[in-house]
C-alpha positions, 0 to 999 in steps of 0.5 A, spaced: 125 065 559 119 069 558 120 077 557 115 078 563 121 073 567 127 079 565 121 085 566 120 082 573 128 082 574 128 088 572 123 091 576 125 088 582 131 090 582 134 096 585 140 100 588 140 097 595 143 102 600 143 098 606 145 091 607 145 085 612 152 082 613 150 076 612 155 073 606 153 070 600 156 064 599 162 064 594 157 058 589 152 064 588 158 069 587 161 064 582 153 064 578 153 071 578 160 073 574 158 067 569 152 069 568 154 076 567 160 074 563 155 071 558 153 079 554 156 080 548 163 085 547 166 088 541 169 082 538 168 078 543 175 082 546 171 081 553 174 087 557 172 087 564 176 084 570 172 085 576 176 083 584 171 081 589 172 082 597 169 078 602 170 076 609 174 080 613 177 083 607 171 086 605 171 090 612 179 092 612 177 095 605 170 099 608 175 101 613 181 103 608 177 107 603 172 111 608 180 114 610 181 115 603 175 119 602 175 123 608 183 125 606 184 123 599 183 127 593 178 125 588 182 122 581 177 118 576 181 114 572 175 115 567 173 123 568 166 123 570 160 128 568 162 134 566 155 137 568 148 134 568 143 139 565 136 140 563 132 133 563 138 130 566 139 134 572 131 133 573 132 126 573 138 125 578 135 130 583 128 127 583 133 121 585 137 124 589 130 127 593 127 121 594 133 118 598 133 123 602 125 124 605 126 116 605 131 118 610 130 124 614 134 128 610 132 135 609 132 139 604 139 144 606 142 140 611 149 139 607 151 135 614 146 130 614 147 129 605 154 129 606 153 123 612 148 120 607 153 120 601 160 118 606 155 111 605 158 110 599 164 109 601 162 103 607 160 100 602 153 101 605 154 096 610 155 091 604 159 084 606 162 084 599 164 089 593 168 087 586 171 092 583 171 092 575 176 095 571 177 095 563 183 095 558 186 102 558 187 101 550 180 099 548 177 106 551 171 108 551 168 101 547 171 097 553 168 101 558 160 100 554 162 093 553 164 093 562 157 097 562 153 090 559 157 086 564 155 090 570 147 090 568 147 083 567 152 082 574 146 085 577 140 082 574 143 075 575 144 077 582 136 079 583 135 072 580 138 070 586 135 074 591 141 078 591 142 086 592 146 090 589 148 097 588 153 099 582 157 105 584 161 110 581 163 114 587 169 109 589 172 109 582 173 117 584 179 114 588 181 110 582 189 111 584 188 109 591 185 102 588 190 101 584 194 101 590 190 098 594 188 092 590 194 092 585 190 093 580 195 094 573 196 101 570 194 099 564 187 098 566 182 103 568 178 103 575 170 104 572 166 102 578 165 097 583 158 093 585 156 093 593 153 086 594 149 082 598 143 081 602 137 087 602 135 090 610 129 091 607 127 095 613 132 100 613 128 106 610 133 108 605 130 101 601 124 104 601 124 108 595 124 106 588 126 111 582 122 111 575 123 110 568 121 115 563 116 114 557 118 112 551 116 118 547 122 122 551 127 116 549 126 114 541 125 117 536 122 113 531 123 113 523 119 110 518 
């Protein structure tokens, strides 16, 4: 594979926040975790662990973590963000504004944003979702080695004509996975991945994000 092939996956892909129902058959779902399970890890310790739902299972968890978080307290397994500031904070409110104008949000309607957010938790319509967790004892260093699996996840999925969307707002309710899929204590719930087929009409697709230059991201040394 040429770069021009990975920049062209990594440039087409984007978070999907509509899908169509249609499921992706269970031999491309089986290519895309191979794929993914390629990427290197910590002394080949290969943390990650992911559930994937389909089917109706799929529409019974939609329906189950909706409740969760509508009623449910918020408890990640691994703390999130204790703030967003200065360049950071601009990026993810550039991001955030986007989504709303291809939406129809308007800038202090919290009904409407909170409805758009809620979406997070149907899965935004996605036919299937993996949750991926990591041993609790290689802490920080399984959940970087998880974040390679997840990239890697998404672009073997693009490569596909598969979409994605990786979602930290369902490991906010990281006791109620475990419960809920009987995932062990020992792990820790980092994230779960929507996948499926693009709506390429809906217009909550129809926005991409940006990437900053690389003068704001490396400094170069001799």
């Amino acid at each position: 594979m040429t770069i021009s092939v990975l920049n062209t996956l990594l440039e087409d892909r984007h978070s999907c926040r509509a899908f169509r129902p249609n499921p992706v058959p269970k031999g491309q779902i089986k290519q895309i975790l191979t794929s993914a399970s390629r990427v290197p890890s910590w002394c080949n310790a290969q943390p990650w662990h992911v559930v994937i739902t389909s089917g109706e299972e799929t529409d019974t968890f939609r329906r189950a973590m909706r409740t969760e978080a509508e009623t449910g307290t918020a408890t990640p397994d691994l703390p999130f963000p204790t703030s967003y500031s200065g360049v950071y904070q601009d990026r993810r409110r550039t991001c955030g504004w986007a989504l709303y104008e291809a939406t129809g949000v308007e800038r202090g309607d919290r009904t409407a944003s909170a409805r758009q957010m809620m979406k997070n938790f149907t899965l935004f319509g996605a036919p299937h979702c993996a949750i991926v967790s990591s041993p609790v004892e290689l802490g920080a260093y399984g959940a970087l080695d998880c974040g390679g699996f997840v990239t890697a996840f998404t672009l073997a999925a693009q490569a596909l004509g598969i979409a994605t969307i990786p979602q930290a707002a369902l490991a906010s309710y990281s006791p109620f996975l475990h419960r809920y899929f009987d995932i062990p204590d020992d792990r820790l719930i980092l994230c779960a991945i929507s996948f499926g087929y693009s709506d390429t009409d809906h217009p909550a697709n129809a926005f991409r994000t940006d990437r900053a230059a690389l003068g704001d991201i490396v400094d170069w040394r001799g």
